[in-house]
C-alpha positions in Angstrom: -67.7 -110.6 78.5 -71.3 -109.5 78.1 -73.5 -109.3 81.2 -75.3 -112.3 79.4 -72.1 -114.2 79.1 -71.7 -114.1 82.7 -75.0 -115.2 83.7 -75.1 -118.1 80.8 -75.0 -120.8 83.5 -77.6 -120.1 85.6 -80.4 -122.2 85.2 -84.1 -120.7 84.1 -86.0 -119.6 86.7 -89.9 -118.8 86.6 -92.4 -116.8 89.3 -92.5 -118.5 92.7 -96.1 -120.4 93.6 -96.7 -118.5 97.0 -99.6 -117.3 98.6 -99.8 -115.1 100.9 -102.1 -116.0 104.1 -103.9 -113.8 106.6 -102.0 -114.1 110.1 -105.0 -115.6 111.7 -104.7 -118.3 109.0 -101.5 -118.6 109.4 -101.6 -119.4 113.1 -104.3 -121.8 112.7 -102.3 -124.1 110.2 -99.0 -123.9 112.5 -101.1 -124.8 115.8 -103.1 -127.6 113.9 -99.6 -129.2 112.4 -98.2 -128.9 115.3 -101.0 -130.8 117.3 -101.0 -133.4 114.7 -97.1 -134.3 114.7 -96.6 -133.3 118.3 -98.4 -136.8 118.6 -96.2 -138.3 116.8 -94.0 -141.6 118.6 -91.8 -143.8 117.8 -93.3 -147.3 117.7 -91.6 -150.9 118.4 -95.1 -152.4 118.0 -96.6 -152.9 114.4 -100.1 -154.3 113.1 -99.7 -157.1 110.2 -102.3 -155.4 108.7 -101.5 -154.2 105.7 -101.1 -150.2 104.3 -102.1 -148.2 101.2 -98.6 -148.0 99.4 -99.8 -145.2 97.6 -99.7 -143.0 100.6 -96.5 -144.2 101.1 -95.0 -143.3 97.8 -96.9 -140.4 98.0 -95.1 -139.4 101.8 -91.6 -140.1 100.2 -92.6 -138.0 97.1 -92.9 -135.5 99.7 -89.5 -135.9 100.9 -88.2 -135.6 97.4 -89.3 -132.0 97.7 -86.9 -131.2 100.8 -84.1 -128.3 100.2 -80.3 -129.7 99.2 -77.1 -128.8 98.8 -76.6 -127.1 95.2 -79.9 -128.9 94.6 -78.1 -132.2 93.8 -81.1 -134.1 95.9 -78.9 -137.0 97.2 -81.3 -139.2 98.1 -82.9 -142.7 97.4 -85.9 -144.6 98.9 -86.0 -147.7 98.8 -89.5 -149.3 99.6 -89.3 -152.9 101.0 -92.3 -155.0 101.1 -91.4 -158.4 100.3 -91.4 -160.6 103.0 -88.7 -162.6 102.4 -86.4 -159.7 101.9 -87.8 -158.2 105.0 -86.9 -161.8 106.7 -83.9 -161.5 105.4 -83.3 -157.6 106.5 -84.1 -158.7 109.9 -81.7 -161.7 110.4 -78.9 -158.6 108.9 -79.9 -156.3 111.5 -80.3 -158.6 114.6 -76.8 -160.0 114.0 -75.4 -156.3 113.8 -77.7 -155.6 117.0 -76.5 -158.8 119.0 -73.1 -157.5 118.1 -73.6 -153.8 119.3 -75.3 -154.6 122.3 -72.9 -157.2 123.3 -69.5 -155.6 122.5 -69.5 -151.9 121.1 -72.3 -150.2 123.4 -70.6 -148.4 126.1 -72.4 -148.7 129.7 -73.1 -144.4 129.3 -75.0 -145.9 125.8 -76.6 -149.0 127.8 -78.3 -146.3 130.6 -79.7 -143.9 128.4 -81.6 -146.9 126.2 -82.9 -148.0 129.9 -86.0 -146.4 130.2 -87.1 -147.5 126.5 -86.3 -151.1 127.0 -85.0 -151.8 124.0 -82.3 -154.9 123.0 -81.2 -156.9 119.7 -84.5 -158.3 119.2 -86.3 -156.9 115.7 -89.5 -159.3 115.1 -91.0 -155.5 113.7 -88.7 -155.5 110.6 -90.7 -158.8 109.4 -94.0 -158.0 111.2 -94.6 -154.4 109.6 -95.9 -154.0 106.1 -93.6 -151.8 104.5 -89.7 -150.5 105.8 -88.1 -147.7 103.7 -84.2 -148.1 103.4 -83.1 -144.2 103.1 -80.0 -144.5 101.1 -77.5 -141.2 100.7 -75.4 -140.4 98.1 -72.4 -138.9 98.3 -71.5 -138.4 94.3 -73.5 -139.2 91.7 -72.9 -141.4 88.5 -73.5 -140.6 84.9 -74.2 -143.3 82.3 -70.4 -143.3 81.5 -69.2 -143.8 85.3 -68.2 -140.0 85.9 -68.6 -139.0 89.4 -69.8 -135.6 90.1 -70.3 -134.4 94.1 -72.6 -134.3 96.0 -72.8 -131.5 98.7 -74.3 -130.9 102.3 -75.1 -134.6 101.9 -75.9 -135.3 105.4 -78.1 -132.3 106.3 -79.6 -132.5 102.9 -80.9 -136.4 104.0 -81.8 -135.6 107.2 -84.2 -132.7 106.8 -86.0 -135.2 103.3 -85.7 -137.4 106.0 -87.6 -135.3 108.7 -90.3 -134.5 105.7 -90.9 -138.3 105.3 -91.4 -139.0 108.7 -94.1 -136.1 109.0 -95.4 -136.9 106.3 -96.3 -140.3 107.2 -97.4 -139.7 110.3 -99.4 -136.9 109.1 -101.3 -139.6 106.6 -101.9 -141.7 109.6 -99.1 -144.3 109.5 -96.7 -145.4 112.1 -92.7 -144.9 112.0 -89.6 -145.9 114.0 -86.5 -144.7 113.3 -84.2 -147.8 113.3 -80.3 -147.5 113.1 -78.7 -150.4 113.2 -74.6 -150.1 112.5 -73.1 -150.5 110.7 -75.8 -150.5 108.2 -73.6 -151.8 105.2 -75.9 -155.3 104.7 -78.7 -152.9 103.2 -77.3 -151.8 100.5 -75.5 -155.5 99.7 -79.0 -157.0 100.5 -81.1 -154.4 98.2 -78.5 -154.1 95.6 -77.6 -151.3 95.8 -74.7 -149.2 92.9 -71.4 -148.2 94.7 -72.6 -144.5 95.6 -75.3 -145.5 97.9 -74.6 -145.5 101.6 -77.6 -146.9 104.1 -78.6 -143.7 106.4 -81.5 -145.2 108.1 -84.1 -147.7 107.9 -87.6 -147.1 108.8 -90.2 -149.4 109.6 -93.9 -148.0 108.9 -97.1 -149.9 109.2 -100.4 -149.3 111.6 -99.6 -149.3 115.3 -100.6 -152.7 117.0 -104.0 -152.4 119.5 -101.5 -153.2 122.5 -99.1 -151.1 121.7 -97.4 -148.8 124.4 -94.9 -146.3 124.0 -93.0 -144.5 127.2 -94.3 -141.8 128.7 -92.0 -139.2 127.8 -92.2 -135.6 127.5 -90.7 -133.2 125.6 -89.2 -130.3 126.1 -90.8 -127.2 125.9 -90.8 -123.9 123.8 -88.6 -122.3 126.3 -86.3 -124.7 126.8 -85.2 -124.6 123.1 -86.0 -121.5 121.7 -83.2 -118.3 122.0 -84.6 -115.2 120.8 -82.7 -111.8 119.9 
């Protein structure tokens, strides 16, 4: 086998789009990132007013660009904006809710939601402008039916997901992180092919005037950063 034989499968590559910046610049953009998302909340309380859906297509192009396994990008978004579908997403989760709170929440689970004063009660998955459904695939289909694997699926989702959430908060839109489980209704209620498993559903829109958050802190650099 020729050298070129053995590297016949690789795919084509081209020169990396980097540029080098000067430390000082370097610093700056960290510091000013961080400032911007270290502001960044979860939020129970939405403005009706509605969004520019361009940013928001925009934020989960973004996400699209996140690092996966084998590059297999085992993702879907699905953008929800019709408001009977979001009526209908809400009566879905509530009843999953009602049921968690009320007979699968263990009292350790119960004390550490608490302080945030949460319960079944959704009204933001019909109030807010826009929810994303994050869907994760775990193999993919071909137009004949033929699975092929997916790989570090669940890392893979989580850091697009982490992109999208900066990125819409960096755009200047509001997100909560909303699990309700099981999260099976989503893809029934979206339609959703066989390969598709709900991984979180996220709610964005313009915080309301009144809304309040709780006044949390977070831990520092120290208390999560080892060096060696």
């Amino acid at each position: 086998m020729t050298s070129q034989d053995s590297t016949s499968t690789l795919a084509p590559t081209r020169p990396l789009l980097f540029e080098r910046a000067e430390p000082s610049t370097m610093t700056e953009r960290a510091e000013r990132l961080y400032t911007c998302l270290n502001k960044r909340r979860s939020v129970r309380f939405f403005s009706e007013d509605p969004i520019p859906l361009d940013v928001v297509r925009t934020a989960i192009q973004t996400a699209g660009t996140a690092p996966s396994g084998a590059h297999k990008q085992p993702w879907t978004f699905a953008l929800v904006t019709d408001p009977a579908l979001k009526r209908r997403i809400r009566e879905a989760a509530e009843q999953e809710e009602r049921e968690t709170y009320d007979h699968r929440m263990s009292d350790e689970w119960r004390a550490a939601l608490a302080p945030i004063g949460t319960d079944a009660h959704k009204p933001f998955l019909e109030t807010v402008p826009a929810l994303i459904v994050v869907f994760r695939k775990d193999y993919d289909l071909d137009a004949q039916g033929e699975r092929s694997k997916n790989y570090y699926v669940q890392e893979s989702v989580g850091i697009a997901t982490g992109m999208l959430l900066a990125a819409l908060h960096h755009a200047g839109l509001g997100t909560l992180t909303h699990t309700p489980s099981p999260m099976n209704f989503l893809a029934k209620l979206l339609d959703r092919p066989a390969n598709e498993r709900a991984y979180l559903l996220i709610p964005v829109g313009y915080p309301s005037e009144t809304c309040k958050v709780p006044d949390f802190t977070r831990k520092s650099l120290s208390e999560i950063l080892v060096e060696y």
